[in-house]
C-alpha positions in Angstrom: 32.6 67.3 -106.3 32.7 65.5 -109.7 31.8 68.9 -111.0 34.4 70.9 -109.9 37.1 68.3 -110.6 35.8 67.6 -114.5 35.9 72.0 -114.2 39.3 71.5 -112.8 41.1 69.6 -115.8 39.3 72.1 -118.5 41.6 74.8 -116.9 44.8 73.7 -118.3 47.2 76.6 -120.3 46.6 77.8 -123.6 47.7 80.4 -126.2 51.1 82.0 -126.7 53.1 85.0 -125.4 56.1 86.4 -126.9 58.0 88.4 -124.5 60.8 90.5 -126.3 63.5 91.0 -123.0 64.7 88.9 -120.4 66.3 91.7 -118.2 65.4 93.0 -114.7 61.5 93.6 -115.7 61.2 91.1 -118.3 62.7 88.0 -116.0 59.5 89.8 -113.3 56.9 89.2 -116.4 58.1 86.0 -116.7 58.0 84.6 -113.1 54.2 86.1 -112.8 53.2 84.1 -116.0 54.7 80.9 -115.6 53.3 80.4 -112.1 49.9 81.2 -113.2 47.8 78.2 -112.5 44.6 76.9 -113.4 45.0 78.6 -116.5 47.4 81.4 -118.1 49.2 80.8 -121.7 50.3 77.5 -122.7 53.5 78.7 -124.8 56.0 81.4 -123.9 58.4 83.0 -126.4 61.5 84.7 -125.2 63.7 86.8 -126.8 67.0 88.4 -125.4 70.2 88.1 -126.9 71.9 89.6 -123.7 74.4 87.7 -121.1 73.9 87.5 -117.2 76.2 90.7 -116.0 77.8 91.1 -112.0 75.2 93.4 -111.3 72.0 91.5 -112.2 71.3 90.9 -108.9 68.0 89.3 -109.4 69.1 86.7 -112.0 72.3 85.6 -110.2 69.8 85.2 -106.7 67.7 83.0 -109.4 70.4 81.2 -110.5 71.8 82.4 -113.2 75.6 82.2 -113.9 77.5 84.9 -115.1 77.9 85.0 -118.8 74.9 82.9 -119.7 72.5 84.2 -122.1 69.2 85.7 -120.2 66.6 84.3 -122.7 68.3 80.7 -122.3 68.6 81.1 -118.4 64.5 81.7 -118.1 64.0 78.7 -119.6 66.3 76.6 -118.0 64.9 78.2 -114.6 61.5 78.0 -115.4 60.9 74.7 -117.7 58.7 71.9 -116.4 58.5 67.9 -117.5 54.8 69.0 -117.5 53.6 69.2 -121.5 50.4 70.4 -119.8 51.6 73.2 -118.3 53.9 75.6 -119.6 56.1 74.9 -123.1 59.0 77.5 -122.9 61.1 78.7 -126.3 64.1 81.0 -126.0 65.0 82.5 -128.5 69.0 84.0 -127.6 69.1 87.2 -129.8 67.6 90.6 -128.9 64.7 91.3 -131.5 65.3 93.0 -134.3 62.5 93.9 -137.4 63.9 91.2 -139.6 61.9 88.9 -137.3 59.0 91.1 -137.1 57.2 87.9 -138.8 58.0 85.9 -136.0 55.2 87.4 -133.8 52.3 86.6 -136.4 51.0 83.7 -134.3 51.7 85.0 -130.7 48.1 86.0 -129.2 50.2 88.4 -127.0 53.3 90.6 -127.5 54.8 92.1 -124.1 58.4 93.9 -124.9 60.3 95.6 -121.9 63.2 96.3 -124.0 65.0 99.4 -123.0 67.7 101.5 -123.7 69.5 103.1 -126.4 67.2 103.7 -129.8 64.8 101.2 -129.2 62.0 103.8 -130.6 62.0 102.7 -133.8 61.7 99.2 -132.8 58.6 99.6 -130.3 56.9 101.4 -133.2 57.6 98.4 -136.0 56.2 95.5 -133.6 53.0 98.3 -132.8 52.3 98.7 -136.3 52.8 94.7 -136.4 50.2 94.1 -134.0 47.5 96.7 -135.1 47.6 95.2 -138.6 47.2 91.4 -137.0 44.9 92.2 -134.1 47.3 91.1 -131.8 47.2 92.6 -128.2 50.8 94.7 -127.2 52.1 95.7 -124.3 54.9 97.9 -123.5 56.7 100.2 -121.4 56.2 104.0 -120.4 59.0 105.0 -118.0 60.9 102.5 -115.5 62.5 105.3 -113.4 61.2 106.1 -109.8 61.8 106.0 -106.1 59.4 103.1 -105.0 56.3 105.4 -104.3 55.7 107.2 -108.2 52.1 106.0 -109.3 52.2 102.9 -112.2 49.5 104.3 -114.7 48.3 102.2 -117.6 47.2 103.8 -120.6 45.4 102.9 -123.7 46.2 104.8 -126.9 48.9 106.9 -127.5 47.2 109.7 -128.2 46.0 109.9 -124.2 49.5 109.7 -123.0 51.0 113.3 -121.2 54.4 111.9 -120.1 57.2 109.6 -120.7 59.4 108.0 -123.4 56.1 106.8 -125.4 55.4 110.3 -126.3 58.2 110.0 -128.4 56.4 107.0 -130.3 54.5 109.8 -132.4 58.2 110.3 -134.2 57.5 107.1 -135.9 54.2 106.7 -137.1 52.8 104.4 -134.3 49.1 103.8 -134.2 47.6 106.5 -132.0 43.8 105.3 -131.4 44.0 101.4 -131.1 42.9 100.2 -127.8 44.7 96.6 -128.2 48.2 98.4 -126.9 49.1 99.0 -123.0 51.5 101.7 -122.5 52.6 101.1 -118.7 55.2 102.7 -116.7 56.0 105.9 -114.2 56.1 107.9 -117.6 59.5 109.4 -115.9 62.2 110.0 -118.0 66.0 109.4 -117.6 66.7 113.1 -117.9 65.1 112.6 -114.7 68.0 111.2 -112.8 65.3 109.0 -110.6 67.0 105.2 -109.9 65.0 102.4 -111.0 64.2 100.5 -107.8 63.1 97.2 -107.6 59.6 98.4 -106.0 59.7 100.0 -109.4 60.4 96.6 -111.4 57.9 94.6 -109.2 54.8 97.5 -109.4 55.0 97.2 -112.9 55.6 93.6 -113.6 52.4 92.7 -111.4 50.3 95.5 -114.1 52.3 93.9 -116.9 51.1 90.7 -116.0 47.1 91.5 -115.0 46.8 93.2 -118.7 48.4 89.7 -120.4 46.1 87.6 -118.4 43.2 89.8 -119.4 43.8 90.1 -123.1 44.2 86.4 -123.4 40.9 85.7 -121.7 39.1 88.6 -123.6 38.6 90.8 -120.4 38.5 94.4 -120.1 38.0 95.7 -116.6 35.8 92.3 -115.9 34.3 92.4 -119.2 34.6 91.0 -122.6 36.9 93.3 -125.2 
């Protein structure tokens, strides 16, 4: 029994996330890696320089009030008095590539920023993170019914569908294995919804692959 409680107290948080978005996927991430226990990062970066709307639903049933800035809401919703446990920073402005610099130290990037030209954007911070060996996840398509397969892929390159493809525009990295592209790969030409099934399906893959790249594990093994 001494054992397992001296095992107990080694697993205490570590590392940093920065998670660029605070919307309706990014406030899913967030939940999923704060209540991580015995374990999962120590520091968690948010960015979002948006304001809680009437119709986001989820944050208002959280506790958010209307007109507060999301990024400054998670933390306020999330923060513990516990310095062992989780340190929280939000940041409340939406990410641009003047603060590209700002990731240097994260050992994770997640970004479920969406909407309008964000392209150019996703394809700065990938760039970013090949250069620094820093592990990045993103989005492929949010759009489906509830029942659309979540498929997580690896390089670019190997991607058939969704708004990623569009990544090649910009000279994103093509063949490093250190990015997640994860999504439905559906498109908003589409005309699908994006259901909270949706939202929830990808946040819990979202979540497994930052857990996995901060403990060095691919598919149960070391990367």
């Amino acid at each position: 029994m001494d054992n397992v409680n001296y095992i107990e107290n080694l697993l205490i948080p570590f590392g940093r996330i920065a998670l660029l978005g605070a919307g309706r996927l990014g406030i899913r991430v967030m939940e999923r890696i704060v209540m991580t226990h015995r374990g999962g990062f120590k520091k968690i970066s948010v960015y979002d320089g948006g304001t809680i709307e009437e119709n986001d639903f989820y944050h208002i049933d959280k506790g958010a009030i209307p007109k507060e800035n999301k990024a400054s809401f998670l933390k306020r919703k999330f923060l513990t008095p516990d310095t062992r446990q989780k340190e929280i920073e939000a940041v409340p402005f939406n990410f641009s590539k003047e603060e590209i610099k700002l990731l240097k130290n994260a050992d994770t990037v997640v970004s479920t920023i969406a909407g309008g030209d964000t392209l150019p954007l996703i394809a700065e911070i990938g760039n970013f993170c090949e250069l620094n060996a820093i592990p990045f996840i993103t989005t492929n398509g949010v759009f489906g019914f509830g029942d659309e397969e979540i498929s997580i892929c690896r390089k670019l390159k190997e991607i058939k569908k969704g708004p990623a493809l569009f990544l090649k525009k910009y000279n994103f990295p093509e063949e490093t294995e250190q990015i997640r592209f994860i999504g439905t790969g559906i498109l908003i030409e589409e005309k699908l919804p994006i259901s909270p099934i949706i939202l929830e399906k990808i946040a819990d893959m979202i979540s497994t692959e930052v857990l996995k790249s901060l403990y060095g594990r691919k598919d149960g093994k070391n990367y």
